[in-house]
Structures are given as C-alpha cells and as structure tokens.
C-alpha positions as CSV (number, residue, x, y, z in Angstrom):
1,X,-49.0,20.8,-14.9
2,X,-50.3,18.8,-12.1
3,X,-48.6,17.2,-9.6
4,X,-49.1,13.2,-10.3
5,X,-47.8,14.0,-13.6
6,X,-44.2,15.8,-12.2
7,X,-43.9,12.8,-10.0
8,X,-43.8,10.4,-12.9
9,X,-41.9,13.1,-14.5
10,X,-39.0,13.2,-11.4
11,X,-39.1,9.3,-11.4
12,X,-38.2,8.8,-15.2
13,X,-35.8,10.7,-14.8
14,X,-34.1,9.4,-12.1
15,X,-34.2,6.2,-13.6
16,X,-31.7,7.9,-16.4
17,X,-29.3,8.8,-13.3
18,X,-29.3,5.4,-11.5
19,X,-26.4,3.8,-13.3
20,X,-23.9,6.6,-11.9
21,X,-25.6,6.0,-8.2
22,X,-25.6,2.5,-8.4
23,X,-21.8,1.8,-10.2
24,X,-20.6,0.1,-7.4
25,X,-23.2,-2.7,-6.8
26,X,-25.2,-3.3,-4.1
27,X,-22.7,-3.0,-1.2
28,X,-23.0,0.1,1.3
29,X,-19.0,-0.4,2.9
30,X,-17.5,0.4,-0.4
31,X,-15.6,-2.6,-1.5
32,X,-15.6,-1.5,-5.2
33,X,-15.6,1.5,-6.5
34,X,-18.8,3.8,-4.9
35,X,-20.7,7.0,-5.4
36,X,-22.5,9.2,-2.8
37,X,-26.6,9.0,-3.6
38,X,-28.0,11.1,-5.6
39,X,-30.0,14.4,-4.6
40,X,-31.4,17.7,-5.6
41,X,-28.2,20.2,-5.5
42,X,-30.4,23.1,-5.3
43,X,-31.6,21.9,-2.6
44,X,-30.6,24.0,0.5
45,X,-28.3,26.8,-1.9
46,X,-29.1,29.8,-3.1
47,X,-30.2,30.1,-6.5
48,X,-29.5,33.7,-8.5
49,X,-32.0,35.6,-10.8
50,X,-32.1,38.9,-12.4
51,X,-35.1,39.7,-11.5
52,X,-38.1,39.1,-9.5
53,X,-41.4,40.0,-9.8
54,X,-42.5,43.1,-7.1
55,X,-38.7,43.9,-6.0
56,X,-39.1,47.3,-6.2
57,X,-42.8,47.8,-5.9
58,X,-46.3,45.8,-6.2
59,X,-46.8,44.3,-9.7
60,X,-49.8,43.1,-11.8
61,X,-49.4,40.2,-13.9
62,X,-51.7,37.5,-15.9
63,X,-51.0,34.0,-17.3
64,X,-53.5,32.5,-19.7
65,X,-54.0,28.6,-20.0
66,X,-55.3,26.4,-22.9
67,X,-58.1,23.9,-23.6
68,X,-57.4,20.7,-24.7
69,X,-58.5,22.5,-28.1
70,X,-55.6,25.1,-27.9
71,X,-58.4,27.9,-27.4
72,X,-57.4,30.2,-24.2
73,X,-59.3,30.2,-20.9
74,X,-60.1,33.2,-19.6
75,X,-56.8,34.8,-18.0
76,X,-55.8,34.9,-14.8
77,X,-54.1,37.8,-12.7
78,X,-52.9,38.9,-9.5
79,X,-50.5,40.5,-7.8
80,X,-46.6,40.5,-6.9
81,X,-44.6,42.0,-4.0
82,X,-41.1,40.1,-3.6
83,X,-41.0,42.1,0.3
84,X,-44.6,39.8,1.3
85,X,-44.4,36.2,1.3
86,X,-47.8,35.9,0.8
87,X,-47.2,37.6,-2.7
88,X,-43.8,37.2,-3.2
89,X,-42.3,34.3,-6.2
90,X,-38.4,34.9,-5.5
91,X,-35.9,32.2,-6.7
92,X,-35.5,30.1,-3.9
93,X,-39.5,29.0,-5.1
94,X,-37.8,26.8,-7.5
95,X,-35.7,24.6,-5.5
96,X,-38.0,23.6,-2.6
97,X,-40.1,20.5,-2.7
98,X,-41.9,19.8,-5.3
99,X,-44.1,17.2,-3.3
100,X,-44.8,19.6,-0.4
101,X,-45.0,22.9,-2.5
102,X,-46.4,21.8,-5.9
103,X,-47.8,25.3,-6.5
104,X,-44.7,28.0,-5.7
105,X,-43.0,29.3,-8.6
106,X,-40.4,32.4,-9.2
107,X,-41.2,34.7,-11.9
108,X,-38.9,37.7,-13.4
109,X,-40.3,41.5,-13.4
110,X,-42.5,42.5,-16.0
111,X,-41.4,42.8,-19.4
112,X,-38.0,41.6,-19.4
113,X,-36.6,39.8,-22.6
114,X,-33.3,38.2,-20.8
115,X,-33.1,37.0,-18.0
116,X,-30.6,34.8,-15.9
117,X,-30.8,31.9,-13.3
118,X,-27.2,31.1,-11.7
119,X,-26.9,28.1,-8.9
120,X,-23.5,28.3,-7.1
121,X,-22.1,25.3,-5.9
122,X,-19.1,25.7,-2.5
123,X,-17.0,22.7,-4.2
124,X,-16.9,20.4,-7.3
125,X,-20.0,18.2,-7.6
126,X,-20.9,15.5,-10.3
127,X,-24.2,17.2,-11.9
128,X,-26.0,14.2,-14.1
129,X,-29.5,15.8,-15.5
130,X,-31.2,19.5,-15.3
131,X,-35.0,19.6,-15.3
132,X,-37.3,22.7,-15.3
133,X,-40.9,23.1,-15.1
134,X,-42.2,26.6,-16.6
135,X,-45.3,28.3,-15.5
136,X,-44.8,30.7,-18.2
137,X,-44.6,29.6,-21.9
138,X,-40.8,28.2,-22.5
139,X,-38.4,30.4,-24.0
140,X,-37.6,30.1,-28.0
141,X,-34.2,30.5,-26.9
142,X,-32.1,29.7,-24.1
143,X,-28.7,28.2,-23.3
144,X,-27.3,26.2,-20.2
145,X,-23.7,26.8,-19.4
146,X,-21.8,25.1,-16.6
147,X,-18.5,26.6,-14.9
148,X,-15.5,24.3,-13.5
149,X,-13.5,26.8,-11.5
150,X,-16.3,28.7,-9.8
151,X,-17.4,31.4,-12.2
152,X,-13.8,32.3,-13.6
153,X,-14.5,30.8,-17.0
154,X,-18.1,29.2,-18.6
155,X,-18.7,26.9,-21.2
156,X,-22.2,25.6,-23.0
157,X,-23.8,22.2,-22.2
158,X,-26.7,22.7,-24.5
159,X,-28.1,25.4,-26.6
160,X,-31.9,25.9,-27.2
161,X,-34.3,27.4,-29.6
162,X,-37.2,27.0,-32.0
163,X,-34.7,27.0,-34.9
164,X,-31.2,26.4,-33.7
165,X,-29.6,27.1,-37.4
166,X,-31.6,30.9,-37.3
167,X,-31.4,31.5,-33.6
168,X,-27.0,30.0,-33.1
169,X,-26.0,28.7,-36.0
170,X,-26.0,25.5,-34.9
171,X,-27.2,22.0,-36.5
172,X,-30.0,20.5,-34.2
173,X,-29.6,17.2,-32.6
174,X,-33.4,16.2,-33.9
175,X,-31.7,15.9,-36.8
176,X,-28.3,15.1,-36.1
177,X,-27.5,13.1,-33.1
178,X,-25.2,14.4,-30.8
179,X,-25.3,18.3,-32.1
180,X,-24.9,20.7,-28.9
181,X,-28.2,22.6,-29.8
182,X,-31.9,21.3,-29.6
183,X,-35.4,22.4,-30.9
184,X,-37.0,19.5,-28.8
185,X,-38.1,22.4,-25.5
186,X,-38.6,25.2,-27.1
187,X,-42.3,24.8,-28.3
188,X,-44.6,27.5,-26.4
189,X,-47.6,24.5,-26.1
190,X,-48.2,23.5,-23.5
191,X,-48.6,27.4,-22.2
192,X,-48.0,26.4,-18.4
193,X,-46.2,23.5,-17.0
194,X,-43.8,22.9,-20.1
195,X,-40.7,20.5,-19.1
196,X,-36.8,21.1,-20.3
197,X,-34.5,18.1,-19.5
198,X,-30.8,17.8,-20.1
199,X,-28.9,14.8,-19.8
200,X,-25.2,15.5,-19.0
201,X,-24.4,11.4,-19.3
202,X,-25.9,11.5,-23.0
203,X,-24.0,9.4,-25.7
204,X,-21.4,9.2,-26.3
205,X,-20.6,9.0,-22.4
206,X,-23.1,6.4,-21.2
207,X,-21.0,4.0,-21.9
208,X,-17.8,5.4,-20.5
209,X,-16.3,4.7,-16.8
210,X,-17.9,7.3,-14.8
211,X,-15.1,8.2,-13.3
212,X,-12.6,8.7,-16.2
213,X,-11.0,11.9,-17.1
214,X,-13.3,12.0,-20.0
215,X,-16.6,11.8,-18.1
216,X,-15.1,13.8,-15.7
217,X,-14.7,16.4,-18.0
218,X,-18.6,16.2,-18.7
219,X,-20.0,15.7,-15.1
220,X,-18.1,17.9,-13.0
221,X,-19.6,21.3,-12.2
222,X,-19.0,23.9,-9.4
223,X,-21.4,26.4,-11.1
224,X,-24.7,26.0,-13.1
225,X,-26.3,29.0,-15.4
226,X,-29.2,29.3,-17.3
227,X,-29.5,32.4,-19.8
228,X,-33.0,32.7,-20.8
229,X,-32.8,34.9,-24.3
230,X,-36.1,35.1,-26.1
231,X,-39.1,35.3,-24.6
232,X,-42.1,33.6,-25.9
233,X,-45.7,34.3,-25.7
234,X,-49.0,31.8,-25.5
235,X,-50.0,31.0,-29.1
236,X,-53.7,30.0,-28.3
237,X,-56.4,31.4,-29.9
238,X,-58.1,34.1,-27.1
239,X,-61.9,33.8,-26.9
240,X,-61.8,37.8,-26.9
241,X,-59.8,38.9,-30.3
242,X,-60.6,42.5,-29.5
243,X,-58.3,41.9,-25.5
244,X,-55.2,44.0,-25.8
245,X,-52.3,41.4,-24.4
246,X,-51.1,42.8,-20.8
247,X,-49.4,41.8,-18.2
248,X,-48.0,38.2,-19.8
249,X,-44.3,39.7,-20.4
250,X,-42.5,37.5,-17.5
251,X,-40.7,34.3,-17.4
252,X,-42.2,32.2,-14.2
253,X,-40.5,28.8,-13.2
254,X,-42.3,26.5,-11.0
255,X,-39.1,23.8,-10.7
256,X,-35.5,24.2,-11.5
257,X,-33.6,20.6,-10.1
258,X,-29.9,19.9,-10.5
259,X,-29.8,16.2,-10.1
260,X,-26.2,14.8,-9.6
261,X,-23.8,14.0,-6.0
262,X,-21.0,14.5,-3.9
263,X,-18.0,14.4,-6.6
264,X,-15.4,11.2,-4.8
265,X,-14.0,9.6,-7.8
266,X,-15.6,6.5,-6.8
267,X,-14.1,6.2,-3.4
268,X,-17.0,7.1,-1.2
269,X,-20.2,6.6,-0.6
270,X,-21.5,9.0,2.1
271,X,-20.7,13.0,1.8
272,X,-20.6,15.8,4.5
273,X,-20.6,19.7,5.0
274,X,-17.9,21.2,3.5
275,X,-16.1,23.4,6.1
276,X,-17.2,26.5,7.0
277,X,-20.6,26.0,4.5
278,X,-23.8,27.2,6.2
279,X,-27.2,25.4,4.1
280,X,-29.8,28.3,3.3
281,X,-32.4,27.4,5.6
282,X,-35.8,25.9,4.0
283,X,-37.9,22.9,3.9
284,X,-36.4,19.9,2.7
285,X,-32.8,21.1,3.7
286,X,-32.0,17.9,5.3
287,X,-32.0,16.0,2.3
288,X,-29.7,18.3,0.8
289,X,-26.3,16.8,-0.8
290,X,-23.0,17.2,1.0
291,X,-19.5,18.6,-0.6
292,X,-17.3,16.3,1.5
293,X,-16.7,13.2,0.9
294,X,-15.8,10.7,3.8
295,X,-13.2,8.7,1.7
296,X,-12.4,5.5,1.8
297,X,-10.1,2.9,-0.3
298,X,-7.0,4.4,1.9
299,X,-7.9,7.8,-0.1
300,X,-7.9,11.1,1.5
301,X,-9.3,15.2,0.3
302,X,-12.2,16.9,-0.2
303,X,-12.9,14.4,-3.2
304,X,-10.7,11.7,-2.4
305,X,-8.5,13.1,-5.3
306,X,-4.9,11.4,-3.5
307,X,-3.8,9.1,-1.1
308,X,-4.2,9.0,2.9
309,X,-0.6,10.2,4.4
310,X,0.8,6.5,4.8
311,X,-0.5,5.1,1.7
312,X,1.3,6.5,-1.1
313,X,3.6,2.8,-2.2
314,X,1.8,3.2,-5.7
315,X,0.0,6.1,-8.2
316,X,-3.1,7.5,-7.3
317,X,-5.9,6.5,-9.4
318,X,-9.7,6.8,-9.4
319,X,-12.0,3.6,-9.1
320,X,-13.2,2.1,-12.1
321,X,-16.9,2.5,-12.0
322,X,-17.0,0.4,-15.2
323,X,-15.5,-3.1,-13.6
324,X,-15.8,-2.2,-9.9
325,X,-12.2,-2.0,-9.6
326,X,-11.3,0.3,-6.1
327,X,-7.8,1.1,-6.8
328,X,-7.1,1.2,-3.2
329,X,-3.8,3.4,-2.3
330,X,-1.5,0.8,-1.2
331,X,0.5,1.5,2.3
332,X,4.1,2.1,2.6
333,X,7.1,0.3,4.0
334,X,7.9,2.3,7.1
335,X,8.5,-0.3,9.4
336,X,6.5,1.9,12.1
337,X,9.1,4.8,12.3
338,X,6.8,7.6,9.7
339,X,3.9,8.7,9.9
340,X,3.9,9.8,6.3
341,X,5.3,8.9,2.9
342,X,5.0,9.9,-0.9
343,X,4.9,8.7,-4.2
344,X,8.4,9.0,-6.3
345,X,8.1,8.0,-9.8
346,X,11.8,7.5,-10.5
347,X,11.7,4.6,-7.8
348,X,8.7,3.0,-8.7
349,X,10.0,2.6,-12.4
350,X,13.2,1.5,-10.8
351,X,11.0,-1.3,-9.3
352,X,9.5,-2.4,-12.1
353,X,6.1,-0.8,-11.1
354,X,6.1,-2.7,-7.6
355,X,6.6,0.2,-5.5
356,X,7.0,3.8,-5.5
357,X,6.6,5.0,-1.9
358,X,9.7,6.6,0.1
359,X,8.8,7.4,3.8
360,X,9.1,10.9,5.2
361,X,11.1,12.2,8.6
362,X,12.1,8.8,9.4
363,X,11.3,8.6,13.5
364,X,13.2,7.3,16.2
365,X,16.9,7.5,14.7
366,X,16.0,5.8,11.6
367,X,16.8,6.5,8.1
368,X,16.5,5.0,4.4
369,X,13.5,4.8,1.8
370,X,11.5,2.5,4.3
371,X,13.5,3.8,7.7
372,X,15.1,0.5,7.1
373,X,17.9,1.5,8.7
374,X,19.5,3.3,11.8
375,X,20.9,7.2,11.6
376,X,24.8,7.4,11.5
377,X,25.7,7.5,15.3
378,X,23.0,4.9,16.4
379,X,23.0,0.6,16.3
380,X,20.4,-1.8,15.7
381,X,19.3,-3.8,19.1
382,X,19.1,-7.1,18.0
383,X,17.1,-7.3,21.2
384,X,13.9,-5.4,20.0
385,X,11.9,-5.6,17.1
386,X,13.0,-3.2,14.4
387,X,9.5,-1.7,14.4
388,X,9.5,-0.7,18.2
389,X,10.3,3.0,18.7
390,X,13.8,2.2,20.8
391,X,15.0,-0.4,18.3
392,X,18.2,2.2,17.1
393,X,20.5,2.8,19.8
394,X,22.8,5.8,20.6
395,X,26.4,4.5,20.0
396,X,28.1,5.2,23.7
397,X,31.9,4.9,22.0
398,X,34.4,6.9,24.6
399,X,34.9,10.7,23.3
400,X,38.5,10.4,23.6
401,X,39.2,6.8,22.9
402,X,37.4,6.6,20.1
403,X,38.6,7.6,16.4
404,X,36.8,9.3,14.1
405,X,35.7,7.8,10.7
406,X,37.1,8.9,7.2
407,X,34.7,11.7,6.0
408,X,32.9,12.2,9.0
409,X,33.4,15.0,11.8
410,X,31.9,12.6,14.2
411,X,32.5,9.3,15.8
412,X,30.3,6.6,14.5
413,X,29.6,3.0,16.0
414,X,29.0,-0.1,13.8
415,X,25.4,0.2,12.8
416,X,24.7,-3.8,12.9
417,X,26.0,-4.4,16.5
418,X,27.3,-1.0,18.5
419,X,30.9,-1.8,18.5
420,X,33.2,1.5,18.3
421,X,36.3,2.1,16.0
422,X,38.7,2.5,18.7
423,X,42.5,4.5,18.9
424,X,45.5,3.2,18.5
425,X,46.6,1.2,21.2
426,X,42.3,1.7,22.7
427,X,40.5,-1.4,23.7
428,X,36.8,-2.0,24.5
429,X,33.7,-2.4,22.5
430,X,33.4,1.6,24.0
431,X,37.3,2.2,23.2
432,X,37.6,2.6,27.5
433,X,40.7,1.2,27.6
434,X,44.1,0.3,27.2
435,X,45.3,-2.5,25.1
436,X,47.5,-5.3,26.8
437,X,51.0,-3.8,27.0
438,X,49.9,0.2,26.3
439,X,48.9,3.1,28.9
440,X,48.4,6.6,28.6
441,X,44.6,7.0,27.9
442,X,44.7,10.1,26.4
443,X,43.4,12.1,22.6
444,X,46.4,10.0,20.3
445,X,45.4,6.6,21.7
446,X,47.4,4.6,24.1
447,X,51.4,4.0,23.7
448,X,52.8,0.9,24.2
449,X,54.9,0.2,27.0
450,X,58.5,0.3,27.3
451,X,58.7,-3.0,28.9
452,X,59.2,-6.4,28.1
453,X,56.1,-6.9,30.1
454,X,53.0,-5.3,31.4
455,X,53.2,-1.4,32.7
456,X,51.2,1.1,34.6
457,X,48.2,2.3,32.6
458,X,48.2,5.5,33.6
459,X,51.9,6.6,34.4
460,X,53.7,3.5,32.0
461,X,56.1,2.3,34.9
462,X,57.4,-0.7,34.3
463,X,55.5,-4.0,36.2
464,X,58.1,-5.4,38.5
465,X,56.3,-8.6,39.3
466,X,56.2,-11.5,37.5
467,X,53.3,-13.0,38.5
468,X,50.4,-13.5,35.9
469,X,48.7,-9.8,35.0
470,X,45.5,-9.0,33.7
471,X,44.7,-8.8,29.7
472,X,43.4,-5.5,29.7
473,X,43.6,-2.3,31.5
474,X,40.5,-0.3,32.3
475,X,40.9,3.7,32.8
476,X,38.4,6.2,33.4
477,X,35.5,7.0,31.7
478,X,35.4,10.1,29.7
479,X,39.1,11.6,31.5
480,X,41.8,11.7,29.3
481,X,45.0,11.1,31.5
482,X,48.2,11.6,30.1
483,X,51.9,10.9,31.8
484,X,52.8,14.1,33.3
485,X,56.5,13.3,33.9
486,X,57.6,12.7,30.9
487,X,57.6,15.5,28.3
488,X,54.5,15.6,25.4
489,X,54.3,12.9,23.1
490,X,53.1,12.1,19.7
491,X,52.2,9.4,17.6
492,X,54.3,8.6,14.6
493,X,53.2,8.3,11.5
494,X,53.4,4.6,11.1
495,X,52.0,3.7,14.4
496,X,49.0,5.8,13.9
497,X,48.2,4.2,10.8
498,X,45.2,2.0,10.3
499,X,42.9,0.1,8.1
500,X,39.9,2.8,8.4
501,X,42.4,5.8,7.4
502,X,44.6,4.1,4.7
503,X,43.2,4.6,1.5
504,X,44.9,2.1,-0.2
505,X,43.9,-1.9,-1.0
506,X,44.8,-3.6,1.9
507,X,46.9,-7.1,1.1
508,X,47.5,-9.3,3.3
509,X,49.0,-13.1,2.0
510,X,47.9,-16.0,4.4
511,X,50.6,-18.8,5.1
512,X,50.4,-22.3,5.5
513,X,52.7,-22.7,8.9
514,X,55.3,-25.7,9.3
515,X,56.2,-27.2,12.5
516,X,55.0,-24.7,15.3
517,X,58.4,-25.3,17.6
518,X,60.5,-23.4,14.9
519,X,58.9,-20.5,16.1
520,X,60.5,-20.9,19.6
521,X,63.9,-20.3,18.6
522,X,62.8,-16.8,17.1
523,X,63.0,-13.5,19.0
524,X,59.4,-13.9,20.3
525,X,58.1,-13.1,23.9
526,X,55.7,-16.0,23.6
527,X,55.0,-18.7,21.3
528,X,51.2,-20.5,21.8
529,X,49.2,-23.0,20.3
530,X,45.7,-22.1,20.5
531,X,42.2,-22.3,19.1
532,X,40.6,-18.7,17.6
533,X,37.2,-18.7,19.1
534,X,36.3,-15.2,17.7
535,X,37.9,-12.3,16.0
536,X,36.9,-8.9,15.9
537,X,37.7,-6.2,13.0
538,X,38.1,-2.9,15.1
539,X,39.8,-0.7,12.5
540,X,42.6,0.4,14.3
541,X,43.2,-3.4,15.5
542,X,41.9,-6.9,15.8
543,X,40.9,-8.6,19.0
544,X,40.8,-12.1,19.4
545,X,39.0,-14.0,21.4
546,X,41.2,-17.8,22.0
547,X,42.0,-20.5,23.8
548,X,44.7,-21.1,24.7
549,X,45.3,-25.6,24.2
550,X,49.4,-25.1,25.1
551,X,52.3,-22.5,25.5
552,X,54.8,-23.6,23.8
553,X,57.1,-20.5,24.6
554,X,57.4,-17.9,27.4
555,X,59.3,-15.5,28.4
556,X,58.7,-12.8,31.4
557,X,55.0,-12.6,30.8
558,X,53.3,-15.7,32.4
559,X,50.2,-17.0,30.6
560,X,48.2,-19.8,30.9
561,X,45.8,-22.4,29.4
562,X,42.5,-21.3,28.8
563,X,40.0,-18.7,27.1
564,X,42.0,-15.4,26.6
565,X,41.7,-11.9,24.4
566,X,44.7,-11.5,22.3
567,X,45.7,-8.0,20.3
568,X,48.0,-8.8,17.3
569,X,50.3,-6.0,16.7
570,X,50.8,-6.4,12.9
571,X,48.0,-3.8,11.7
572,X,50.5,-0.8,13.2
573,X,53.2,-1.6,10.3
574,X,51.0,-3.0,7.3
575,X,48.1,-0.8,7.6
576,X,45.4,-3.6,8.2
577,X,44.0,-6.1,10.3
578,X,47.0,-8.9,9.6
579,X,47.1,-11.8,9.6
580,X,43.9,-13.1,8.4
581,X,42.4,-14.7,11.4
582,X,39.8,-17.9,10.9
583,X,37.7,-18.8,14.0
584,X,37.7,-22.1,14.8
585,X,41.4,-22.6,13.1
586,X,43.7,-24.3,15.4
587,X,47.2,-22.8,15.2
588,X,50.1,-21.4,16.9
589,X,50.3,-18.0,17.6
590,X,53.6,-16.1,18.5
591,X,54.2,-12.5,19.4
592,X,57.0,-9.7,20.6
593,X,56.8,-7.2,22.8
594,X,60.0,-5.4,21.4
C-alpha cells in the first residue's frame, strides 16, 4: 500500500476520534470539561512480539504481490538478521512514523502459525481506535484483547476471522450489528498493505458522555494485545503452477497505531511524563502522549480522579463531556487555619446536599468542622480577623486563682472574650486578686475578712483607718501566699459553692423593691442608690460595674459618688450569680460585711 493512500487512511480515521478530542469546545484553559489531544500511544513504548524474523540466525523470506487481475507478480525475497539494522524488521518497525518511514515493517520468524503483539502502557490511557497495515496477507483469525489492571486480567474488544460462527462461535456483526466478532478484515486480498480498524467508541457508546462510568469501562486501557491465530496465505493465481511455495510462512506488519490520550476524566487538557517513565528513544518520540495529567477544575492525581487537598466541600465527579459541564471541586470553609479537608457524606446529607467538607488539623489553636472556632484554653481577639494566624489567644487566667471547670482537668478562659472563672473570693479578668473585703491569695480562693471593713490582703489584719480604701486588692502574680500565723484553713462547703460546680437549676426570683430608705434601718454596712453600668457572670461571683448617683447608708467603710466595681455576696449561699442584675437599671443596692 502506498503512502498517499495510508495518509488518507490516518486522516479518516482521526476524523472518527475527533469528538472525544474536541468535547470541550474550542477553549484551550479548560473552562468545561477537556481532554488531552490525541496521539499515537505506541509512539515512544515498546511494543512486544513473539518472534522476529533473523533472532537467532539469517533468514530467507519472499512476499508475492498481485495485479490488478489477481494474477501474482513474480516473488520477491531477501534476507533477515534482527542483530543488523540494515536487515533487521523488529517490532518497534511498527510504531515509528508512518510519514518518515513508509517502508519499515516487523515480521515474525519463519513458519509460525501464532503469533503475539503486546503494547504496554505505564498508566491508564483512554485508547479510541486500533489500525494496522499488513505486509503480509491478514490473518483468517485473530483477536484484540485489552487489559485494565496492567496484565493481571484480559478481556476481548473484538474477535476476527473469515467465518466467525466456524472459527469462535460467534455471530458476525456484518450481519448483526453490534456482535463482538467480524469477517469484515479478514480477507487475504489485497496480499500486501491490507488495513484492520477497530473502533472502541462504536455504537452503542457514541452517543454516551465520554467520561461516564459506562464509556469508561470501554475506553480505558493500560495494556493492548493482539493474538494473531491463523495464518493465511496469498490466494492469487502464480504465473509458475509448477513453483513449490517457500519462504511466505510469516506474518509482517508495516503499521500497528493505538490512537487514544492521556486518561483525565475531562479535567485536563495537557498531559506529562509519568514519574520515573523513560520514552524508548526513536524518531517521532516527541510527539509521543503523556500519562500525567496537569489537572485542573480544583482536581488533583495522576488522572484527576479526586479533589485538590482544600477542595473537598462537595463529591468528586468527572466533567460531563456531553453538556460541558466541569464539575469543579468546590473549596472548603477553613477560614485560613487548614491546609486540607475531606469529603464526609453524613454531613453533606445533613446539609441538604450544600456541603460536605470538614477541615483537617485545624492550625493556629482552632477547632470545629470549618476551624470556626478557638481550642479549649484559647479566646477569640476581637481585635484581629478570624482568618489571621494569631486570631485565638492563649487564656493567661492565674494558675492558682483560677478554678477549674466541671469535666475538665484544666483551666479554661471564656472562648468569646478571655475572661477567667476565678476562686472564691478571686478577682480580675486573670483571677490576680483579692476581692474587696477578702485576703489570703492562696489554692482555696481568698477568705473574707474578719472585719467590718477592709483588711490586709496578704496577712488579713484588720484596717485601722477609716479613710476611703481601694476596691480591690492586687497580689502577686503566680505566688500563692497564705497567712502563716494563723493555723491551715479550709473552705467550707457552702462558701466554696458556685454556679459552675452546682449541678442543679439555678433559681433566682427577681423583686420589685419599695421605698429604698427601708433598707437603712436593716443590719446593712451600706445602703446605695446607683446605676448598673455593667455586670459580669464570673462563675464563682458577679462583678459589677456602677455608679454610684447617692449613699443613702454608711457605716465604717466610706464610699463615695461615682463609677465603682461592686462584688455581691449572694452567690456563696444560693449557689448562683444572685440577684439578677440589669445594666442600665437604676436601683438601690445594700450589702453586709457580717
């Protein structure tokens, strides 16, 4: 077969291919769904055989050639040797050029009636359409079997023969369309230059989304075999009847081209060398087609078979060559803090199908499906955006004035705003110091002081002036200081009590107060009319933040007008924060430091 006629050949048949390569539409950045271009993928691999003519010694062989009248030319013979290229016809013959080298061929030893011509592939690859060009006459049986997980297992793609009921059993697809075996190659005419083609994408599957699991199914390949069974010689009438055949007992190949691409379910369109893969060198290698693909559509692997690390909020899914649809993998939620996430079914049904993704080692002392949230021990800065790395801060609550939280073994601060649960008797957004009216900083708290008005913080001796004192007493950070001249002392049961350790309902009854002098003839140390400005939950206690618009009562402890921090006392007998305490409420306040 001459050359002009292959190239028409080649072109038809890429024609057949060109609505795999071409699924996506015109666009080379891969806004819809994509495929890698097409190639030869013998083309820089090895191809297998048997045999080959001359591998053990220097061989004889002949081919004869019709007339356009079927009658044989005269034959023509020479000589094999697979060790000199000049005479050698080895297998890599029929995957170079067939522009550039139009008249290299591979052909078995002499007199073999099976034979066997195996391309290995180094990953998967989509194969589309085989085509062959025989020196020799065509077998009268042959079958092409493909392989999925490199050579372990093998099943046909298409069976041929002269008879495919006599030869396989088989119905022939001349006569019924879509039967596995054909008699439509396996004439012996023409003697030299006789064509096979197989069309994987054949109906039924032309129609199909090329990347479906059906086609998928069909296409993929990482193996390709062709058994040749039953050889076949020229049927032309020779000129001499009395010439004894010789020499013609071979199968010769001139082309053998694996058309198909880079396999990327539809999410790439440019492949390269597969790691560690070294290209057989030869002419034309650089056209060869690649094994990995350069993914896009927020894809990742060798085929862009999942999503990229980050980009796991919804199911994997291959693009639909068939609309154009990419099926990008959609980013997760992380708010900055992982660099990974993956896909959990359970929570994307829980979301209605919205969003599946849960984010892995949350970073910088967060936590939560998105790292929505700071770790136990840490609080949000308000002043930072939640996505910068030092947005969770380390809670800095005083080891010993600091309690510890019901089921926990370690102190935690208030995640929203860094405020510590603090002691009884302890003070401080850090729980540093004494309340008003306590001392002795130590592992139970603070005690209150047996005085009518302020004592020492550290040794508890009674004030003896009356001027005005301060509202709070600081003490040393981190030193526990207890009263060494009085014996060891322990909370009782009731004082210790508070809101975060009682395991009851809390219930505290709000009042609606009468005149605010009748509190002035009770036992109270002071009696004051004031305006809440803030108040703080601290477990253990409540601190309020007032001011103070009159003092109606006083006794020893001199107080004034103006903004002040108050510590009701009621949480230490009824196990809560009482009373309830509205900001921005104006009423009088009383309180006893008996």
């Amino acid at each position: 077969m001459g050359s002009c006629a292959r190239l028409l050949l080649l072109w038809g048949c890429t024609v057949v291919a060109a609505g795999l390569s071409g699924v996506a539409g015109a666009s080379s950045r891969c806004e819809k769904a994509c495929n890698p271009r097409m190639g030869n993928l013998a083309l820089g691999r090895k191809l297998w055989a048997d045999t080959t003519c001359g591998q053990n010694a220097t061989e004889l062989y002949c081919f004869y050639s019709e007339n356009t009248d079927l009658t044989c030319r005269q034959p023509k013979c020479d000589k094999c040797n697979a060790a000199h290229p000049h005479l050698a016809h080895l297998p890599s013959a029929m995957a170079d050029s067939s522009f550039r080298f139009p008249r290299t061929w591979w052909q078995s030893a002499e007199d073999v009636h099976r034979e066997k011509i195996q391309l290995d592939l180094e990953a998967e690859f989509y194969f589309t359409h085989l085509i062959m060009v025989f020196k020799s006459p065509r077998p009268a049986a042959m079958v092409l079997d493909r392989s999925q997980d490199f050579g372990r297992t093998w099943k046909p793609y298409k069976y041929f023969a002269t008879n495919c009921s006599a030869t396989f059993g088989l119905e022939d697809d001349v006569g019924k369309k879509g039967a596995i075996c054909t008699s439509k190659y396996s004439s012996p005419f023409p003697c030299t230059g006789g064509e096979v083609i197989f069309k994987a994408l054949s109906p039924p599957y032309d129609t199909e989304n090329p990347y479906s699991a059906k086609v998928q199914e069909q296409l993929k390949i990482t193996n390709l075999r062709v058994q040749l069974l039953k050889r076949q010689s020229c049927p032309c009438q020779r000129n001499d009847l009395n010439e004894e055949p010789q020499h013609f007992t071979h199968y010769a190949i001139y082309d053998f081209i694996v058309k198909g691409s880079c396999f990327c379910n539809g999410h790439a369109d440019q492949c390269i060398p597969v790691h560690g893969f070294r290209p057989v060198k030869a002419p034309g290698t650089f056209h060869m087609v690649h094994g990995k693909c350069m993914c896009k559509h927020n894809t990742a692997g060798s085929h862009c078979q999942h999503c990229a690390p980050l980009y796991n909020d919804r199911p994997w899914e291959a693009a639909d060559g068939k609309t154009g649809a990419p099926n990008e993998c959609r980013t997760c939620k992380c708010n900055g803090h992982a660099d990974t996430c993956h896909f959990d079914v359970n929570v994307w049904e829980a979301s209605g199908n919205r969003s599946g993704g849960v984010c892995d080692d949350c970073q910088h002392n967060t936590e939560g499906q998105h790292c929505q949230r700071c770790k136990p021990g840490f609080y949000r800065d308000l002043r930072r955006p939640f996505s910068a790395p030092d947005a969770c801060k380390p809670c800095s609550c005083h080891p010993v004035g600091s309690a510890v939280l019901p089921a926990n073994s370690v102190t935690f601060c208030d995640p929203s705003n860094g405020d510590c649960p603090c002691k009884p008797g302890v003070a401080g957004r850090h729980c540093d110091r004494c309340m008003v009216g306590y001392w002795g900083f130590g592992d139970y708290g603070c005690r209150p002081c047996d005085c009518a008005g302020s004592c020492d913080p550290i040794t508890g001796d009674c004030s003896s002036s009356n001027t005005d004192i301060d509202w709070y007493h600081e003490v040393p950070d981190f030193r526990p200081v207890h009263n060494k001249s009085e014996p060891a002392w322990e909370w009782e049961d009731a004082q210790g009590f508070s809101a975060l350790l009682h395991s009851g309902k809390c219930e505290c009854k709000e009042q609606i107060l009468g005149n605010a002098k009748a509190f002035c003839g009770m036992k109270y140390s002071y009696v004051l009319k004031i305006k809440i400005l803030s108040a703080h939950d601290k477990g253990t206690h409540v601190e309020v933040n007032v001011k103070i618009k009159k003092v109606l009562k006083s006794t020893k402890l001199k107080i004034f007008r103006g903004k002040r921090t108050l510590y009701p006392e009621s949480w230490t007998d009824r196990g809560c924060t009482c009373p309830i305490l509205n900001p921005e409420c104006k009423c009088p306040h009383a309180n006893s430091w008996e």
